[in-house]
Each structure stands twice: as structure tokens, then as C-alpha cells.
N, C-alpha and C positions, 0 to 999 in steps of 0.2 A: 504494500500500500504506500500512496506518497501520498504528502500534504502540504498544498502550496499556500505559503502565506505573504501575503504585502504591509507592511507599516508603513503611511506617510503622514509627514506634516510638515513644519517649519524647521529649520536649522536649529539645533540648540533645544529643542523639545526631547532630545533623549533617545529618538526614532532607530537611530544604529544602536546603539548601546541595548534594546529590548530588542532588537531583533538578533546580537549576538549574542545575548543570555539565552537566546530561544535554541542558536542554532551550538551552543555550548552544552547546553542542555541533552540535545536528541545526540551529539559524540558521545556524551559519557555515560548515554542511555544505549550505546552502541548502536545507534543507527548511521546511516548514511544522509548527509545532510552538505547544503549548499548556503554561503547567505553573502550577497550580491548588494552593496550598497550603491546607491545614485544620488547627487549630489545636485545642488541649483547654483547658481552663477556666485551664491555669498555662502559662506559655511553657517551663519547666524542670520538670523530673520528670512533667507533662502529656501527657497525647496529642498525635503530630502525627504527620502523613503527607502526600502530594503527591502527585497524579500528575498525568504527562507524557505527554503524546501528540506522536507522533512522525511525520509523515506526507508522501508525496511530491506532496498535491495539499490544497486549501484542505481545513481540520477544519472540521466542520459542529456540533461540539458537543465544548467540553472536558471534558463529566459524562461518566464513565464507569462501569458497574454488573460490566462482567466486562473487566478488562483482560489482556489477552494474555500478563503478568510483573508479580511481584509480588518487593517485595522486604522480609522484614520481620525489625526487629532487636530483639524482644523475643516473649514468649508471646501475650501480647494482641492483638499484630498478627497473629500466626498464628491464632490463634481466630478473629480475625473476616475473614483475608480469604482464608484456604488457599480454605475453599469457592467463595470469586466467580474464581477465576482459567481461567480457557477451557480446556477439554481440550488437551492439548498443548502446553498453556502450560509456561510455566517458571516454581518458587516457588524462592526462594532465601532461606533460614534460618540466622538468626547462631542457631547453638549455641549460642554462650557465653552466653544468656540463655533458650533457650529448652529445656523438660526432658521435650520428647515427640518422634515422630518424627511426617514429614507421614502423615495417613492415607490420602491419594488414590493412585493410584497409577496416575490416567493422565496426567501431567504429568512434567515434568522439577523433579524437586529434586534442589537442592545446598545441603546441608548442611555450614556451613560456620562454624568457632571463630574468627569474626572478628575478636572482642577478643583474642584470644590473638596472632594473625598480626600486630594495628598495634599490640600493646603486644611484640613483639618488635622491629619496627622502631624505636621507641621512643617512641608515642604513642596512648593507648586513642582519643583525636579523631581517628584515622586509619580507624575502623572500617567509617566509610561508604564510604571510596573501596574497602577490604579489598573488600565486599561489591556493588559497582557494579561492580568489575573483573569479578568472579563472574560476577553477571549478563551483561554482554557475552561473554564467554567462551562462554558459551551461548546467547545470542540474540544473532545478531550484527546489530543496529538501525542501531549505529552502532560505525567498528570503534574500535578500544581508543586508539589516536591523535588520533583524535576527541574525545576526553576528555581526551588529553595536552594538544592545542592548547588547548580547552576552558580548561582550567587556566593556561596560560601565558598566555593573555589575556586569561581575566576574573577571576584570582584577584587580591585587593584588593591594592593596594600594601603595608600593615603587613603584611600575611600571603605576602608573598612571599617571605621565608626558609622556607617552611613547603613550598614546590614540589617540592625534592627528595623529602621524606620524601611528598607526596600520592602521587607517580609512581609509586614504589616499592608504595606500598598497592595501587595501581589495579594494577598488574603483579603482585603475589605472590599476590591474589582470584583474576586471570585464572591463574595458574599451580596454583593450590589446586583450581580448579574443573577443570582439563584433568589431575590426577593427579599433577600434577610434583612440589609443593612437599611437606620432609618439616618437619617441628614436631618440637620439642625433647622427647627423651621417649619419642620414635620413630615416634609417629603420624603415617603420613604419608596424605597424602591421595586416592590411589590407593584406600584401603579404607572411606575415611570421608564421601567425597562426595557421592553420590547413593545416596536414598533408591529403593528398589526401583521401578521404575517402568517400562513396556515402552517407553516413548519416548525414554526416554534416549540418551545420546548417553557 
């Protein structure tokens, strides 16, 4: 089986960084795995996105045109990649930047205020992992541990006071996406997570 994923958003949003925890992850889960980063004209406030491919026998090609999940944390990345995502695929959208709903609605979206969730644990750099836990939550590639390890051993040594608060991100996405977690205010995420869609889960 393979499983094709896309992250994008803005430069500086983390977008590489969660998708080589991802593709860190499925090596030391021994899979065979690809992850392709692309870049916009500025490294900061710029375009970037990655995808990872995840697969249990050799990948024959890292380009992908329709990947199986998409994850993206601003509007621009929804515009361009809601369309390429596979029927029954899964999109997963950071709210907090983006100010439409998916129009598809044969997919799994989860809609999800992820700047709000890692600026309540107490860091908006937390957003990625917010939105990576999501995703696993509902496509389960690799299970959510997987990423725990992931982090524990290839997060850089200066950034390893930073492990608590990643874990936490990655666990409160997974618990946002399954209905659990409620947000300050009252919205909780039972009513606010998927966009209408007959596949959901």
C-alpha cells in the first residue's frame, strides 16, 4: 500500500519540518518513504509545501498529481490543492487562516482553528504538529506514536526543550479531529470539525 501526502502553506509555518517528522516516522516504522520539499521565491512569508509518500514496498516515483491527504494551513493552499486530493481522500484545513468552507464533498475534511489550539498551549510554531495530529486521526498511515518517536529522535538537540509542548500539539489535533477537545469560548469540536461530507468518519 502507498500513501500520498501534501503539506502546504507559507514559508516559516513549519510545512517541511511536519512533513519530515512524517517521512522520519514511516523509516523507523520501516517503510519505504519519499519526502520532496518545494519552495516559493522567499523562504519566509513565501510559498512552501512537501509531500511524502509513505509506502510498504519500493516508491516508483516521488511526483505526485493526486495525493491520497492533503494538509493545508492557509487559503492559497486550499485553492490550489482541495481539487487534486483523491475521492475519499482526506483535506484537512487550518481555519484560522483560511475564510471558506471545502466545496467537495466527497472527501473527509477536518476543519480545524489550529492557530488557536498551539497558541493555547502556548506557541502559534506549534501549528503544524496541531494539524499533523488531525490528519493521522483520520488517516491512520502511521499511528500517532509514530510521530511521538519520530520527535524524540530526530528532533535537533537546541530544540529539544521544545518536545513537551510538540507532543501535546500532535495529541490535542488528534483529539480536535475525533470530537473530544473543547476551545475557550465554548466551541468545541464535536460541531466544528468536518465539513459535510458522506465519507466521513
Amino acid at each position: 500500500m502507498q500513501t500520498e501526502i501534501v503539506i502546504a502553506g507559507f514559508g516559516g509555518q513549519g510545512v517541511l519540518f511536519a512533513g519530515q517528522m512524517l517521512a522520519f516516522a514511516g523509516m523507523d516504522a520501516g517503510k519505504d518513504v519519499t519526502w520532496m520539499p518545494s519552495y516559493g521565491p522567499e523562504m519566509r512569508g513565501g510559498t512552501a509545501n512537501c509531500t511524502v509518500v509513505v509506502a510498504d514496498e519500493e516508491i516508483g516515483s516521488p511526483l505526485v498529481r493526486h495525493p491520497r491527504a492533503a494538509i493545508v494551513m492557509n487559503l492559497p493552499s486550499l485553492d490550489k490543492y482541495e481539487t487534486t486530493v483523491i475521492p475519499e481522500g482526506v483535506l484537512v484545513v487550518n481555519t484560522s487562516l483560511v475564510n471558506r468552507s471545502v466545496q467537495r464533498t466527497d472527501l473527509v475534511s477536518v476543519m480545524i482553528p489550529a492557530n488557536e489550539i498551539a497558541e493555547a498551549i502556548g506557541d502559534r510554531r506549534l501549528t503544524n504538529m496541531v494539524l499533523l495530529g488531525a490528519l493521522l486521526e483520520k488517516l491512520p498511515v502511521l499511528p500517532l506514536s509514530a510521530i511521538e518517536e519520530a520527535l524524540k529522535n530526530h528532533l535537533p538537540e537546541r530544540h529539544r526543550r521544545f518536545l513537551p509542548s510538540n507532543l501535546e500539539a500532535l495529541r490535542q489535533g488528534a483529539a480536535y479531529a475525533r470530537g473530544e477537545l473543547k476551545l475557550e469560548g465554548g466551541s468545541t469540536s464535536e460541531t466544528a470539525t468536518e465539513a459535510a461530507a458522506p465519507t466521513s468518519v
